[in-house]
C-alpha positions in Angstrom: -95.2 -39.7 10.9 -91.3 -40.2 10.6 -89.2 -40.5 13.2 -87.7 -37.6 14.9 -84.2 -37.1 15.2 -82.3 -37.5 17.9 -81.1 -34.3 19.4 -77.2 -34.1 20.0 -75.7 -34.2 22.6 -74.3 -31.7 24.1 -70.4 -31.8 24.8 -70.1 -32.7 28.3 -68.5 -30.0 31.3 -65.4 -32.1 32.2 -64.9 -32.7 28.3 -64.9 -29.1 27.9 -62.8 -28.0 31.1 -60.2 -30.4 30.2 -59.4 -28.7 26.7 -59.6 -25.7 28.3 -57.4 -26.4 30.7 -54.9 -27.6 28.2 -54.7 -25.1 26.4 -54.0 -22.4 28.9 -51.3 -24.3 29.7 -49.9 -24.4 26.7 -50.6 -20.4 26.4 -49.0 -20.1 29.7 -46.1 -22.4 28.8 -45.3 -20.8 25.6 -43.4 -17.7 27.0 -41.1 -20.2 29.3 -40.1 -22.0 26.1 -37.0 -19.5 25.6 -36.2 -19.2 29.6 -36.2 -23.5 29.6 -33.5 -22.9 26.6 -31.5 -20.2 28.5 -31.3 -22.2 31.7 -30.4 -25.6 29.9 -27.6 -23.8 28.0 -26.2 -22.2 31.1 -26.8 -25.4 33.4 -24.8 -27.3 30.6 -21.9 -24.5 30.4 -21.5 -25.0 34.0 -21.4 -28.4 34.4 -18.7 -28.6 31.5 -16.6 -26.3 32.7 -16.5 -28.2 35.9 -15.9 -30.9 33.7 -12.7 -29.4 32.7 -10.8 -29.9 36.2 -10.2 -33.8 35.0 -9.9 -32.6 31.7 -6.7 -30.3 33.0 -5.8 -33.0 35.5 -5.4 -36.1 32.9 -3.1 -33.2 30.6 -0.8 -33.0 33.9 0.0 -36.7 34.0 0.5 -37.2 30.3 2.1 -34.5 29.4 6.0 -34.0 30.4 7.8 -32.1 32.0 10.7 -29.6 30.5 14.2 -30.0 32.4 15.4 -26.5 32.7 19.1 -25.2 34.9 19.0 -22.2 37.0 20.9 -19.4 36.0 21.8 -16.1 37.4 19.1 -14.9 35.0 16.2 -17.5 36.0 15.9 -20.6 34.7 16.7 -21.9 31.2 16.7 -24.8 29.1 18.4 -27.6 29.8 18.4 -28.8 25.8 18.5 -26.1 23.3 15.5 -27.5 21.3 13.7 -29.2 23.8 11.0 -31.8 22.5 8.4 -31.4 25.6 6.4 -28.2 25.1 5.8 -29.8 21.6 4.5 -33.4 23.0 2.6 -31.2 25.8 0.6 -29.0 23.2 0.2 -32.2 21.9 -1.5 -34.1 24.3 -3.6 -31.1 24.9 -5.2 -31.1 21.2 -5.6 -34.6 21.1 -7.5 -34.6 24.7 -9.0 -31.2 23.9 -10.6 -32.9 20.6 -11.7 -36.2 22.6 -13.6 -34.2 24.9 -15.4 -32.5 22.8 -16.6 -35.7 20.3 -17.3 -37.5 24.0 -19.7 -34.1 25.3 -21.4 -33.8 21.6 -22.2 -37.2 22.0 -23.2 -36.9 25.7 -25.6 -34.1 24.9 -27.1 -35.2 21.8 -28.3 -38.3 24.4 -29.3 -36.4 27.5 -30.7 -33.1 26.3 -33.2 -35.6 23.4 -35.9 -32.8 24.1 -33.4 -30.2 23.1 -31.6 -31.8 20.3 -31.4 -28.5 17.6 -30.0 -25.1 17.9 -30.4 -25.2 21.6 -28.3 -28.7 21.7 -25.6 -27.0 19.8 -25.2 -24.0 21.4 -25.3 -25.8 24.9 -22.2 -28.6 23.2 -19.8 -25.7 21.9 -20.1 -23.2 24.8 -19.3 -25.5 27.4 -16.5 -27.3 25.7 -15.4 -23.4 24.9 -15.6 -23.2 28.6 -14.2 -26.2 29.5 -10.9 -25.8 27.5 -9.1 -23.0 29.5 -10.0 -24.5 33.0 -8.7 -27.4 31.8 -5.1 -25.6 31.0 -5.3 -23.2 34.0 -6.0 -26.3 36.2 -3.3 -28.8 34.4 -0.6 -25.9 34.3 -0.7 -25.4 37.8 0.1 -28.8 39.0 3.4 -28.7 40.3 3.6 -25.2 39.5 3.9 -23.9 42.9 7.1 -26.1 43.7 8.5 -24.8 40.4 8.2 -21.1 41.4 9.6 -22.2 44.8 12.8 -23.7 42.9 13.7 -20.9 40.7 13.3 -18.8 43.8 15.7 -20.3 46.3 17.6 -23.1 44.1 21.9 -22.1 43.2 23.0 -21.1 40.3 23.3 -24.5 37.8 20.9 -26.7 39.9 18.5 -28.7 37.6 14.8 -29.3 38.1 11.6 -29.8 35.7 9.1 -27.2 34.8 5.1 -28.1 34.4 3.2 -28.4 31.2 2.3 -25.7 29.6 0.9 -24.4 26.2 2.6 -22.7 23.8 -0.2 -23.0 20.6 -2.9 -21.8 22.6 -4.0 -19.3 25.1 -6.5 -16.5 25.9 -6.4 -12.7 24.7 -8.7 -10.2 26.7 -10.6 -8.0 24.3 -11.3 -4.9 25.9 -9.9 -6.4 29.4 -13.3 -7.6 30.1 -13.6 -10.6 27.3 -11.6 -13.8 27.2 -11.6 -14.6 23.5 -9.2 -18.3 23.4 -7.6 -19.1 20.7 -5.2 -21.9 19.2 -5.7 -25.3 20.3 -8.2 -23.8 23.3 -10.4 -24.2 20.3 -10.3 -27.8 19.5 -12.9 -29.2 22.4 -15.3 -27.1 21.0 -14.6 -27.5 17.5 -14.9 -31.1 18.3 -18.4 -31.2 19.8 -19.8 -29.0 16.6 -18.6 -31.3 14.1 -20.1 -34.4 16.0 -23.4 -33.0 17.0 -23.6 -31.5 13.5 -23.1 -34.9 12.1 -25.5 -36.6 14.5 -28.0 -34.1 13.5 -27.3 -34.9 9.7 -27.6 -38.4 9.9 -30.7 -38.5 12.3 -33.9 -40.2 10.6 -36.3 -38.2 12.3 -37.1 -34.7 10.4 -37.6 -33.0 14.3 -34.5 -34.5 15.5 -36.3 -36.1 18.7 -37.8 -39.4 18.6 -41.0 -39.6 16.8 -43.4 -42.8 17.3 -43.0 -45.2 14.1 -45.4 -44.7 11.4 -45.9 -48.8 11.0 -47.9 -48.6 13.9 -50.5 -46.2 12.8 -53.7 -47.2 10.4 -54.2 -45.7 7.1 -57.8 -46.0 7.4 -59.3 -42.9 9.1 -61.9 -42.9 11.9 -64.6 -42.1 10.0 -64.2 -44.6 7.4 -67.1 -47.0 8.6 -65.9 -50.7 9.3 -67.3 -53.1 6.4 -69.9 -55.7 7.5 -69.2 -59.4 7.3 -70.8 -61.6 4.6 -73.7 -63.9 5.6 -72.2 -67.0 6.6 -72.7 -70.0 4.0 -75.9 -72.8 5.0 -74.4 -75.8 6.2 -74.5 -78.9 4.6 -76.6 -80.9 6.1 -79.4 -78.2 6.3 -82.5 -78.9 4.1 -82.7 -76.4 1.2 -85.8 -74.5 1.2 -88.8 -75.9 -1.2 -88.8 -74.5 -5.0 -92.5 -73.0 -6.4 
């Protein structure tokens, strides 16, 4: 009488537990995929726009100031075409567009398990962000002794007047919505041209770092494993007699 087969066994309770377990975590994780993305994005936008208090302060020191003369009118002038609004709009564009390449990089870096859409959105709001504190901040340094000047200083007295931007501010749509425009724009332009570029030249498919293929097998597990050939006689064992 054959052998009978051996009975399977059955999968064990802590086998079967575990994959249970892991997968109502991933059902219960699935709905706080899209909350993880919302929070990220609005952690990043915050952190930018506190980000943009440097950004404004490093525009103050580079940037000059404009001479200007009081008049019985307020202040004017003190060239006809002077040269320093230009250099300070200027200044702003080129550190407006630096800070954005420098937070696309950041991101594409820090936020590696949100590299995508989410990565994106998170770089160009938050430079968007970041540009008008950045000129709110830098405009008023040294503003409040300007003010104080064109206040109490004679007639034909001469004094400076802070940076400010003339190719760029904010319009209000509907007095509820900043919508920036002009060279408020560049940051953010900036990071979406780097992280898009980063995203085009990555060589994983996913974006995120993938394990390298090289250190997989091509064989699969169920291919059995070949058996090794005898192993030749030696030579100085005795051949076996012939009939």
């Amino acid at each position: 009488m054959g052998e009978q087969p051996a009975a399977s066994e059955p999968p064990s309770v802590g086998a079967s537990s575990g994959a249970y377990q892991s997968s109502l975590e991933l059902s219960f994780d699935e709905p706080r995929r899209p909350l993880r993305a919302v929070v990220t994005v609005l952690g990043t936008v915050l952190a930018l726009a506190v980000l943009g208090v440097p950004f404004g302060l490093l525009w103050a020191a580079l940037a000059p100031d404009t001479p200007v003369v009081k008049t019985v009118e307020g202040a004017i002038y003190a060239d006809p075409q002077p040269e320093q609004p230009i250099a300070a709009d200027g200044w702003f564009s080129l550190l407006g567009l630096g800070f954005g390449l420098l937070v696309a990089l950041a991101l594409w870096f820090v936020l590696r398990r949100r590299r995508g859409p989410v990565g994106l959105l998170a770089a160009v709001l938050g430079a968007l962000v970041a540009a008008p504190v950045a000129w709110q901040v830098g405009r008023r340094v040294g503003l409040a002794t300007f003010d104080r000047l064109l206040a109490t200083a004679p007639a034909g007295q001469a004094f400076t007047k802070p940076a400010d931007l003339r190719a760029g501010g904010v319009d209000w749509v509907l007095g509820v919505l900043p919508v920036p425009h002009g060279n408020l724009l560049l940051p953010a332009f900036g990071a979406a041209i780097l992280y898009t570029l980063l995203a085009g030249w990555s060589r994983w498919p996913g974006l995120r770092p993938e394990p390298d293929p090289a250190g997989f097998s091509w064989v699969s597990a169920g291919t059995p494993t070949p058996t090794a050939a005898p192993a030749p006689p030696a030579p100085d064992e005795a051949e076996p007699p012939r009939g």
